[in-house]
Every structure is written in structure tokens, then in C-alpha cells.
C-alpha positions in Angstrom: -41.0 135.6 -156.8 -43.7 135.2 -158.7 -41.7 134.5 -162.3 -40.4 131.4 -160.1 -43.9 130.3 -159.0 -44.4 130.4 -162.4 -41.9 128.2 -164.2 -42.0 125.8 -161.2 -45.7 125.9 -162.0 -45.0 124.6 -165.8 -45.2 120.8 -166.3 -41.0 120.7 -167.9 -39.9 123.2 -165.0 -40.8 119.9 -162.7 -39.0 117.2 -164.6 -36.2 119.3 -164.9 -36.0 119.9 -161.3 -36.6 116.1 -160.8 -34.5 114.9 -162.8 -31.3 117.2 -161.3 -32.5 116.5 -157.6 -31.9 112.7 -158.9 -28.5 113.0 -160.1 -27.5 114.7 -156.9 -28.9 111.7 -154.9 -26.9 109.6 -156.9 -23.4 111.1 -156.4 -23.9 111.6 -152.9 -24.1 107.8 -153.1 -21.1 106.8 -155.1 -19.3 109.1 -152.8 -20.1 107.1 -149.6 -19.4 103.8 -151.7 -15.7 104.8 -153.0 -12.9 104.9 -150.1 -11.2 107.9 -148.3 -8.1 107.6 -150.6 -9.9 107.8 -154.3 -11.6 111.4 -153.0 -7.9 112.9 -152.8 -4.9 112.1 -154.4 -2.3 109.9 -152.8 -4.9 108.0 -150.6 -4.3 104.7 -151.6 -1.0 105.1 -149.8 -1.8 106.7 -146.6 -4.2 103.8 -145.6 -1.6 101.3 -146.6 0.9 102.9 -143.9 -2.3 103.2 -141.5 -2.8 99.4 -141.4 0.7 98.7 -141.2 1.5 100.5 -137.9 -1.8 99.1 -136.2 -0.5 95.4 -137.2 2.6 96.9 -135.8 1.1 98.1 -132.5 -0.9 94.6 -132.4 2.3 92.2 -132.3 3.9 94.4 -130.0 0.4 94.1 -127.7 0.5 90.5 -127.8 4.4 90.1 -127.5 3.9 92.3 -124.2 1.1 90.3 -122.6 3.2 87.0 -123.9 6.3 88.1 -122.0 4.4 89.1 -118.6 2.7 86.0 -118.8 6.0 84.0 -119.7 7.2 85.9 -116.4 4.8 85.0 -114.3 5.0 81.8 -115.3 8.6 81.7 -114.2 8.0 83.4 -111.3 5.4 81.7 -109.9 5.0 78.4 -111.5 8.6 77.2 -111.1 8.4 77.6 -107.0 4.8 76.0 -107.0 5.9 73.2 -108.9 9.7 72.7 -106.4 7.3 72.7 -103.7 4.8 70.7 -104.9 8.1 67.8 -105.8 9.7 68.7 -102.4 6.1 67.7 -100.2 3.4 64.9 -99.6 0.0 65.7 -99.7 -3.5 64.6 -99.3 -7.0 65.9 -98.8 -8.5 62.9 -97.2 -6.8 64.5 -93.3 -9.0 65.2 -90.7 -8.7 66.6 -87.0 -9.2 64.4 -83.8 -8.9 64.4 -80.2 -9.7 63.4 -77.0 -13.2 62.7 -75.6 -13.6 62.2 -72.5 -17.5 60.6 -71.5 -18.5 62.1 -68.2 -20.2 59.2 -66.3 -21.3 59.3 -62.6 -19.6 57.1 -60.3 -22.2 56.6 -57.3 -26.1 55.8 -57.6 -28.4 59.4 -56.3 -30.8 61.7 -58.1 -29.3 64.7 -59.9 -29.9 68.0 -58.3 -28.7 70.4 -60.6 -26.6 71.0 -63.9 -24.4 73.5 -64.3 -23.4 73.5 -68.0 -25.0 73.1 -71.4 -23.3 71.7 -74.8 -20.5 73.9 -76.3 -19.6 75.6 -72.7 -16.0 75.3 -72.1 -14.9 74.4 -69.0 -11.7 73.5 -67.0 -10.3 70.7 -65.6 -11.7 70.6 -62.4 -14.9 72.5 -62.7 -17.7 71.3 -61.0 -20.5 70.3 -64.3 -23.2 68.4 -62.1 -24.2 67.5 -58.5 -25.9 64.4 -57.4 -28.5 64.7 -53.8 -25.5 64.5 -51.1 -27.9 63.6 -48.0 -27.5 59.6 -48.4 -24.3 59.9 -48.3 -23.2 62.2 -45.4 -25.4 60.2 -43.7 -23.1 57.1 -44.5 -20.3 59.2 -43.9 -21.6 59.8 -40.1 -22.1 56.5 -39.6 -18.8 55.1 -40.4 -17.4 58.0 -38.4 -19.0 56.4 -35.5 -17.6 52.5 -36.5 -14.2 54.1 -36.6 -14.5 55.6 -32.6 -16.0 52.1 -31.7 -12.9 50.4 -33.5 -10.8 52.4 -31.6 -12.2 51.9 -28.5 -12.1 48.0 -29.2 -8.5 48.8 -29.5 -7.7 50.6 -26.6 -9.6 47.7 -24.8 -7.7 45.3 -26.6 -4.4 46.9 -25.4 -5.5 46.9 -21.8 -5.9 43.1 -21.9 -2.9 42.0 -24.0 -1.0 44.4 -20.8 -2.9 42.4 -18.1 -2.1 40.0 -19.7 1.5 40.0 -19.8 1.2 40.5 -16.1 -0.2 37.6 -15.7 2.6 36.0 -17.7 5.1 37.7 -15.6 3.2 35.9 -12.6 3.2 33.0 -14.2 6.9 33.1 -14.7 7.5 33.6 -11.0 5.7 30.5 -10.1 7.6 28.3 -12.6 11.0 29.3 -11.0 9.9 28.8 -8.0 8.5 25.6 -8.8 11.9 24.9 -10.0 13.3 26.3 -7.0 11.1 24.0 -5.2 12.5 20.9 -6.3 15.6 21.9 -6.5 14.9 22.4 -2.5 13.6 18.3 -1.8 16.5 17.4 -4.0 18.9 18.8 -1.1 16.5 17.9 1.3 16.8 14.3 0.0 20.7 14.8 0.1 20.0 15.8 3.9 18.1 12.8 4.4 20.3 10.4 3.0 23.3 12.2 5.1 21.0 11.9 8.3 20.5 8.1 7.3 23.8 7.6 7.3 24.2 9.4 11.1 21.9 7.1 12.2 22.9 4.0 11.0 26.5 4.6 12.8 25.0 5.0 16.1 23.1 1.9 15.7 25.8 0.2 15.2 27.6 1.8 18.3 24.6 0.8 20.3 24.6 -2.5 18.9 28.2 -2.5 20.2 27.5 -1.1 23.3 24.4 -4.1 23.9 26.9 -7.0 22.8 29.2 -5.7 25.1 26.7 -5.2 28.2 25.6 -8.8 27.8 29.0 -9.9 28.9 29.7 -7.9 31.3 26.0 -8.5 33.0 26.8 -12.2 33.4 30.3 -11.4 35.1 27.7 -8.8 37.2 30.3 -6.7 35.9 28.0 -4.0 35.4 24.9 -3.2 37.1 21.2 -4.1 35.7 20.6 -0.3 34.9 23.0 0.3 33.0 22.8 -2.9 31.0 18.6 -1.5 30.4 20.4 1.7 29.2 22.2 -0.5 26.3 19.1 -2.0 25.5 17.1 0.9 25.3 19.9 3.3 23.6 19.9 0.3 20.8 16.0 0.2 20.1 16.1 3.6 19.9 18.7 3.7 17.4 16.9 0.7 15.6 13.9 3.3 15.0 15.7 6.4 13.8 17.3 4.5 11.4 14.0 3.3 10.6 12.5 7.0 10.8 15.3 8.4 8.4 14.4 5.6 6.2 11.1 6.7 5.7 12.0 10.8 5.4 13.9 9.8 2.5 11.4 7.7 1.2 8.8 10.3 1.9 11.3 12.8 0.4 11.1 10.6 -3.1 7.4 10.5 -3.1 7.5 14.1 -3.1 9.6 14.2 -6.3 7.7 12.1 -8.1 10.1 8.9 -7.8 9.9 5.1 -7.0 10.6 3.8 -3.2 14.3 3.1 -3.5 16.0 2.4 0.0 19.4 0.7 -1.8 19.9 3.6 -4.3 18.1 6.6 -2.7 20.0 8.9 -4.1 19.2 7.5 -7.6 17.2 10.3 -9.1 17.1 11.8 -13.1 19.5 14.4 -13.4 17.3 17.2 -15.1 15.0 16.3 -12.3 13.7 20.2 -11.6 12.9 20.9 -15.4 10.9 17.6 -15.8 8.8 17.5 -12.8 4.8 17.5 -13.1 4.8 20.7 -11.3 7.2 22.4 -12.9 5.3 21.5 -16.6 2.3 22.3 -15.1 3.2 25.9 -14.4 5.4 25.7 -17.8 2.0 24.9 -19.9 0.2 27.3 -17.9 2.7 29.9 -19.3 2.7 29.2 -22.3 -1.3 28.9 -22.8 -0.5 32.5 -21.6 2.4 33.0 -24.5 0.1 32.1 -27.3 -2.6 34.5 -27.0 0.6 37.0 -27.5 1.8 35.3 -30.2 5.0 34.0 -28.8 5.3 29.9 -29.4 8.4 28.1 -28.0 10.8 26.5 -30.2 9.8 23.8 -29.3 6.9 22.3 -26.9 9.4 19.4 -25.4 11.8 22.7 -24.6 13.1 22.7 -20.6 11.8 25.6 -18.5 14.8 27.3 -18.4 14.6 27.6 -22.6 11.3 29.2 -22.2 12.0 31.2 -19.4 15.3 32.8 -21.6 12.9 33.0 -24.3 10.7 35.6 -22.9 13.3 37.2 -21.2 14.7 37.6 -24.6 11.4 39.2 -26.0 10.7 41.6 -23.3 14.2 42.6 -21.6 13.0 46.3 -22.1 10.5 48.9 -21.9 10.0 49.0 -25.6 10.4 45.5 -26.1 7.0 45.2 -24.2 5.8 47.4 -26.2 6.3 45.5 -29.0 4.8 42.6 -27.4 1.8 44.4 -26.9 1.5 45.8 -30.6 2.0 42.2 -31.7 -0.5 40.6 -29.6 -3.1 38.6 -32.0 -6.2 40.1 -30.2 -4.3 43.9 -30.7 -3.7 43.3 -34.2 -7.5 41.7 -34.7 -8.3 45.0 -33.2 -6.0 47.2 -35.6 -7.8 45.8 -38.6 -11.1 46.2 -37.7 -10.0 50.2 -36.7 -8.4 50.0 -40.3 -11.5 48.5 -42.3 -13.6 51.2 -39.9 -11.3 53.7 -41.4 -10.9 52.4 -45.0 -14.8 52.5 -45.0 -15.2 55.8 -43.9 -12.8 57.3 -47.1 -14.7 54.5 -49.0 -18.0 56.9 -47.7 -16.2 60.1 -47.6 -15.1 59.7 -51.6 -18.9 58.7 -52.4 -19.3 61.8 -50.5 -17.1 64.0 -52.9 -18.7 61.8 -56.5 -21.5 63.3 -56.2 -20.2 66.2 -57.6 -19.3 65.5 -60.7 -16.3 67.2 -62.0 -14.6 68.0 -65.7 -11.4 65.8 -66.2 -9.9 67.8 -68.8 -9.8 70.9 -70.5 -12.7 71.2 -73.3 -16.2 71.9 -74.7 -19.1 70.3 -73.4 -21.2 68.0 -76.0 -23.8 65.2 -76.0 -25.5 66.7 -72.8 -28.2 64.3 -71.8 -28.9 64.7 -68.1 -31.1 67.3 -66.4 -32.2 68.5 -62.9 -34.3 65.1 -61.5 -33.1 62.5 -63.2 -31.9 59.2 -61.0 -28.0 58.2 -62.0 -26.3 55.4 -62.2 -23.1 54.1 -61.9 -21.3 54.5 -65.5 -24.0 56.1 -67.2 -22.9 58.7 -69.5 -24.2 62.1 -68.6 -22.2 64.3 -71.2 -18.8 64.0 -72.9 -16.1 66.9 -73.0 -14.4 67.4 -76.0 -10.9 68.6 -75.6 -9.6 71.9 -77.7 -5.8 71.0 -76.7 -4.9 67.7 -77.0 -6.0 67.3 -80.7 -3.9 66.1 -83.7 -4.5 65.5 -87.4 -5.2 62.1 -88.8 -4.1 62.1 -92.7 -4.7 59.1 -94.6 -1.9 58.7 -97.1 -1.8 56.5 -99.6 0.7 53.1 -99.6 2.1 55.0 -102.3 3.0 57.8 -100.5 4.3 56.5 -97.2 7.9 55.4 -98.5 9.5 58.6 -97.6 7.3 59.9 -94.5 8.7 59.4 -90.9 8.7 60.6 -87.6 9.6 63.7 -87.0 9.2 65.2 -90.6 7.3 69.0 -90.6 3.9 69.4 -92.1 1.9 72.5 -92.6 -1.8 72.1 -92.3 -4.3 74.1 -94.2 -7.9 73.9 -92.4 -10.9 74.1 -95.1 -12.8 76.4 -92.6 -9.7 79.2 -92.4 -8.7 78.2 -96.1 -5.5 80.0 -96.7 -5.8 82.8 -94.3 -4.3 80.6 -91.4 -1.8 78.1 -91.7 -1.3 75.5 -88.6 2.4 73.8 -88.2 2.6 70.3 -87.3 5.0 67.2 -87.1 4.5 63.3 -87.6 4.7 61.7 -84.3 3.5 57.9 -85.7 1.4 55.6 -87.7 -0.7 53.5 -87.1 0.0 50.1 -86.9 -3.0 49.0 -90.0 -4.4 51.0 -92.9 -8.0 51.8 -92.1 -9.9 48.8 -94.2 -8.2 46.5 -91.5 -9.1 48.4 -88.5 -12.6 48.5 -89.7 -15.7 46.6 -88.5 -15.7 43.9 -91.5 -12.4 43.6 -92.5 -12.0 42.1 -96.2 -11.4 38.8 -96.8 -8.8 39.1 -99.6 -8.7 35.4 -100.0 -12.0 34.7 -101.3 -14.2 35.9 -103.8 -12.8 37.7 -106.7 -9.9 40.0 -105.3 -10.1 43.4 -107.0 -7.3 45.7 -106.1 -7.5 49.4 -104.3 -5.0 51.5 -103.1 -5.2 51.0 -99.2 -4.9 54.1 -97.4 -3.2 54.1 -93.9 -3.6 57.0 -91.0 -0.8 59.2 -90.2 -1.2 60.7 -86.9 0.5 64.7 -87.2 0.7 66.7 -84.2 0.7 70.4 -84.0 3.7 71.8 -82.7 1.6 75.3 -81.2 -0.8 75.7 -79.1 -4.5 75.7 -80.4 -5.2 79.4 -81.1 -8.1 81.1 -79.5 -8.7 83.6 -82.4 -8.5 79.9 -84.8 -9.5 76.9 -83.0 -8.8 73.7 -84.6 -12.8 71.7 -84.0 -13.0 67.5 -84.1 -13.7 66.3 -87.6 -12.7 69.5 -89.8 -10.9 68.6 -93.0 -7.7 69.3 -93.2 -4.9 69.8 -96.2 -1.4 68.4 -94.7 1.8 69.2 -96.6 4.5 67.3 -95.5 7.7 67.9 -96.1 9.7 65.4 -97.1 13.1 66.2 -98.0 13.6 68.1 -95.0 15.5 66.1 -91.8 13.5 65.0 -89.4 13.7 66.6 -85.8 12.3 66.0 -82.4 11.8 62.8 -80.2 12.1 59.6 -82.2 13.2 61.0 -85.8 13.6 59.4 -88.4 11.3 56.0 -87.5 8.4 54.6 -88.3 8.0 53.1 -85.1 7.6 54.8 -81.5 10.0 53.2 -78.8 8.0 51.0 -76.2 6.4 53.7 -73.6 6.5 51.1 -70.5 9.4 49.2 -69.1 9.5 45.3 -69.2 7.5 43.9 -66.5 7.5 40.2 -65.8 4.9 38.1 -64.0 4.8 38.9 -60.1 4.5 35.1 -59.5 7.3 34.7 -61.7 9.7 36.5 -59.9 11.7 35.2 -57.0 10.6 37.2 -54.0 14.0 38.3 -53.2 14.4 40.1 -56.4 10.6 41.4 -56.4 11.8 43.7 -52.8 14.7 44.7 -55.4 12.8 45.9 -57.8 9.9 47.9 -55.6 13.2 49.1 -53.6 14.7 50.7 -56.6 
């Protein structure tokens, strides 16, 4: 150990030792400079081989992912792209529905609310109530208009029946007023008959006097006797005087001239136009009118009248009738109807003040509370229905040419994206593109006219149910595909247009009346 100290200690041990630890650095270099295959024979060909096979492996990487892409390609680009030929599409759809503005129909301060915005309610559910006192108060009173009109009516009834007793009365009097001149008429006959007695035995006492006076100057009879001719002739003299005047008397009670050559000359309807006999005729039928019953004619004969109202009440229930036809029953009818009509009018004011949902929906726009005074038509809420709702897509002009009723459309919803997919069916289109339909239409004729693809609202209809666990909302955008090439189905396929919804009605005034009690028969 210490002969090594020793020559390490001398000054050429150390360059020595130097100068080796030098050239050992230096081959370690040049052997990390020179490749694998110069340290061992042959290794210039091993690496050649090496970089072959990993070109090799490579190719065969990138022919693999080639082909499963090529696949997939086939796969699933050729059905996207046959769909995307065999359908119509747009993004510019949206859903819409009915709204229904809730509005209160009678004047009253609002007691209470029962929903807010986004409750759903029913069709029929009671959503607010207006202050009901004012109004069963109303309803009361017209309750009480309606037992007065009634009792009108039953008083009303009670006259038009005295009355037709009265008539009835009436109708007695006029026959025997007839019967009454019929009576002088054969009394006159009598008295013309009696004339006649007592003219022949005037003339047999005229006889019996001429024939006296010659005897009495023969004294052929006695003085008495020839007295007795005297006498018996005077007195014949004034009965034929004394039936004169009966008959005379007799055609003063008929209403006729003093006729003693033609006494018997009287009209021949004598008993059905004699003063009396009109009188009692226009009593009757002063009676007649206040039931409504004119006579054909105001110059008609009694007997006309009297067959006439034999006619109209020959039977129980034809006087009946005449009762329910009498003008003061039927005034008294109508009042007990517009007492009635008045009290639903009140009774239905009654039931508005509770305000009720028309449809099925979600409430929205809520702008009423507990206190506030409502009128007539003012909007309270709206109910916005989850049903009836359909899809408005605006196609292009460009794309309309083979679209038509009845066609199927899927619907993709941007809120469920792919994960829910709605079926649908065009039911019409609307009869202008939206630019026409707007506020400010343009005015293509003037101005400088620039072109743009008009768009024109499709209305689609889904052909389920809106889903509970994916309900369709108002105004979320939708993705229609519509399928062309497929046949249209359902109601009206293959149209653009819908068929008219209401029959043809003409004019009431229009039609003859005949054929109006037709129609409302059929």
C-alpha cells in the first residue's frame, strides 16, 4: 500500500493515470455514438428487418381503422342520408294552443281566489268567487215578480171566464131578440087576418042596414030592430077601424112605415136587421173582441155570428181554448214569462259569480286578488291548455310542394332533445305565409323589391295524448320531420285544403217561409 501511495505520489505516475482515465472516457463515447448493429456482427441487418415489420404493423393499423370507419360509414351514413331524402324538415316549428282569458261576466267585488299561475285545473273547477249577496238579493226579488205574475194570471183567467158568461148571456138575448120579431111578424100576420074578419062583417052589416031601410018604410020591420042594423053597422065601422090601427101599431113596433094598402109589405130578413136585434149583436160582439174572436165580417146577420161562436166553443175544451187565447190571458202570460225569464236572467248572475275554468289547463297571467272590484270582460287570468296543442312549422315555399294533409311527422322537442320523440300528422295550412298575416304587411309594389324566401305555417297535430311524464309547453321549439313519400292517412288526405266545417246557410229573409219551417223541421 504504501509503494502505491508512492508512485501515485510521483509527478509522471499522475499524467499517466490521466492520460488512460482520458482514453477510457473517450471510447465510452464513440460507443454511445455508433449504432446497435456496428457493436456485433450482422447488425446492420437485424435493424433493417426491425423497421420493416413495424411499417408492416403500421399499414395494417391504419388499413383496420380505414375499413371500420368505411363500415361505419356504410352503416350509418347511407340510412341517415335515405332518411334525410325521404323527409321535410325545419327548425323554425314551434308549439301552440289554446288560451282561454278568464274574464268575469257580472259587476261585484272579488272575495277570494283559489288558484295561483301554473296550477292546473279542470274544466269546471271553481278558480274565483265574486260577493254573492247583491245578487240573491235580486234573485228574491224576482221570485216575488214571478208569484205576482202568476197571480195576475189567475185573475186574468177568472175574468176572461166571467166573461164568456157574459157572452153566453149575451147570446141568449140576441135570439130572443130575434125570436121577438119574429113573434110581431106573426102577430102582424094575425092582424092583417083579423082586418080582413072585420071588414066582412062590415060589409054584412052594411047589408043588413040597406036592407032595414026598406023594409022600415013598408013598416015591414019594427023600429028596434031597424036600431039594431044601425048599431051592428057602426060597430063594425070601428073594428075595422080598430084592426086598422093594431096593424099599424104592430108596424111601428118593427120599425116600419104606416102602410094600410100593403101591410103586409115588410123586408124579408126583417128579424136579422132590426135595431134591436143589432143592438144586442154589437153588444156581443164588443164582448167577442176582448176574447179575441172578430166576425168575418161586421155587416154579418146574427145568425152568422151566432154559428160562429157556436163553432168556437161547442166543447169543454174548446172553451178552454178560448180562455187561453183571450188577449188580457195572454198579456198576462207574458208578463208571468218576462217575471220568469228575469228571474234565470238573476238566478245565472247568481251562479257568474263563481267563476269557473272552461277548459283543461294551467293557470297563467293571474292578475286579480281577494278585494278587488270586477267588471264585466275584464281579464282576471288566462288558462293555458296542455291538450289541445299542435305544432306550427314554418316551411319554406320551397318545401311545401310535396307536403299535404294527412302526411306523418315526428317531432323532436329541444327541451327532451332525442330522448323523447312526439308523433304528429298535418291536418292544414294556413291560408297566408306569415309576412302577410303580420301587422305591416309589405308593400311589394313599391320601393325597391328585394326577394326572400317567404315562409308559410304548417299546422301538425299530435296523434297521442300529451304525456304527463313529457309535456309538450306553448312556445317550445320544435324539430318536425315530415315524411314525405309516405301516403297520407286520416280525415282529408291528400289536400291542401280542409272541407268547409259548416253547412250552407242562406239569409233568413231570403228564404220563403214555407221552406224556412222545412228546414228547422228537418
Amino acid at each position: 500500500m504504501d509503494s502505491s501511495l508512492d508512485q501515485a505520489g510521483t509527478p509522471d505516475a499522475a499524467e499517466t493515470q490521466r492520460d488512460r482515465a482520458a482514453g477510457e472516457g473517450q471510447g465510452q463515447r464513440a460507443r454511445l455514438l455508433l449504432p446497435a448493429s456496428a457493436e456485433r456482427p450482422g447488425g446492420a441487418k437485424s435493424g433493417q428487418a426491425e423497421d420493416a415489420r413495424r411499417r408492416h404493423r403500421r399499414w395494417l393499423l391504419i388499413g383496420g381503422i380505414g375499413a371500420v370507419v368505411l363500415i361505419a360509414a356504410l352503416v350509418f351514413g347511407i340510412p341517415w342520408i335515405v332518411h334525410r331524402m325521404s323527409v321535410v324538415t325545419t327548425d323554425d316549428a314551434y308549439v301552440n294552443g289554446h288560451v282561454t282569458s278568464v274574464a268575469a261576466r257580472v259587476q261585484g267585488q272579488v272575495a277570494r281566489v283559489l288558484v295561483d299561475d301554473n296550477n292546473r285545473v279542470r274544466k269546471g273547477d271553481l278558480l274565483l268567487q265574486l260577493d254573492r249577496q247583491p245578487y240573491e238579493v235580486q234573485v228574491a226579488q224576482k221570485q216575488a215578480a214571478v208569484g205576482t205574475a202568476q197571480a195576475a194570471l189567475v185573475n186574468s183567467e177568472a175574468q176572461v171566464r166571467g166573461l164568456l158568461a157574459q157572452i153566453f148571456s149575451q147570446r141568449w138575448q140576441l135570439q130572443r131578440g130575434i125570436e121577438g120579431v119574429r113573434n110581431q111578424l106573426a102577430l102582424l100576420r094575425s092582424n092583417v087576418s083579423q082586418l080582413k074578419v072585420e071588414q066582412a062583417n062590415l060589409v054584412l052589416a052594411e047589408n043588413d042596414y040597406l036592407r032595414g031601410q026598406g023594409l022600415i018604410v013598408h013598416s015591414a020591420i019594427s023600429q028596434q030592430q031597424f036600431d039594431q042594423y044601425k048599431a051592428a053597422l057602426e060597430v063594425a065601422k070601428n073594428r075595422v077601424a080598430a084592426a086598422q090601427d093594431t096593424i099599424q101599431q104592430t108596424r111601428a113596433s118593427l120599425g116600419l112605415a104606416p102602410d094600410r094598402d100593403r101591410p103586409l109589405d115588410v123586408p124579408v130578413h126583417l128579424d136579422q136587421s132590426f135595431s134591436g136585434v143589432r143592438q144586442a149583436l154589437g153588444q156581443m160582439v164588443q164582448s167577442l173582441a176582448q176574447l179575441g174572436i172578430a166576425p168575418k165580417s161586421y155587416d154579418a146577420p146574427p145568425e152568422q155570428v151566432l154559428a160562429q161562436l157556436h163553432a168556437e166553443a161547442q166543447s169543454p175544451q174548446a172553451f178552454d181554448r178560448l180562455v187561453s187565447r183571450a188577449p188580457a190571458v195572454l198579456a198576462a202570460r207574458a208578463q208571468v214569462q218576462q217575471a220568469e225569464d228575469d228571474l234565470r236572467q238573476a238566478e245565472l248572475n247568481l251562479s257568474y259569480c263563481d267563476v269557473i275554468a272552461e277548459i283543461d289547463g294551467a293557470v297563467a297571467r293571474r292578475n286579480v286578488n281577494p278585494g278587488d272590484n270586477a267588471q264585466p270582460g275584464q281579464p282576471l287570468m288566462a288558462v293555458r291548455s296542455l291538450t289541445e296543442i299542435w305544432i306550427d312549422a314554418n316551411f319554406k315555399e320551397t318545401q311545401l310542394a310535396d307536403l299535404r294533409i294527412g302526411q306523418r311527422a315526428e317531432l323532436y322537442v329541444d327541451m327532451y332533445g332525442k330522448r323523447r320523440q312526439f308523433h304528429g300528422r298535418i291536418t292544414g295550412f294556413t291560408a297566408g305565409t306569415g309576412s302577410t298575416l303580420s301587422l305591416l304587411p309589405p308593400q311589394n309594389a313599391t320601393g325597391n323589391f328585394v326577394k326572400v324566401v317567404q315562409r308559410l305555417p304548417v299546422r301538425i297535430e299530435l296523434t297521442e295524448p300529451n304525456p304527463e311524464d313529457y309535456p309538450l309547453f306553448i312556445g317550445l321549439s320544435v324539430e318536425p320531420e315530415v315524411y314525405y313519400k309516405e301516403p297520407a292517412t286520416g280525415p282529408d288526405a291528400g289536400k291542401y285544403l280542409q272541407p268547409y266545417m259548416l253547412p250552407t246557410v242562406s239569409s233568413p229573409s231570403l228564404i220563403p217561409s214555407g221552406e224556412r219551417e222545412a228546414r228547422a223541421s228537418r
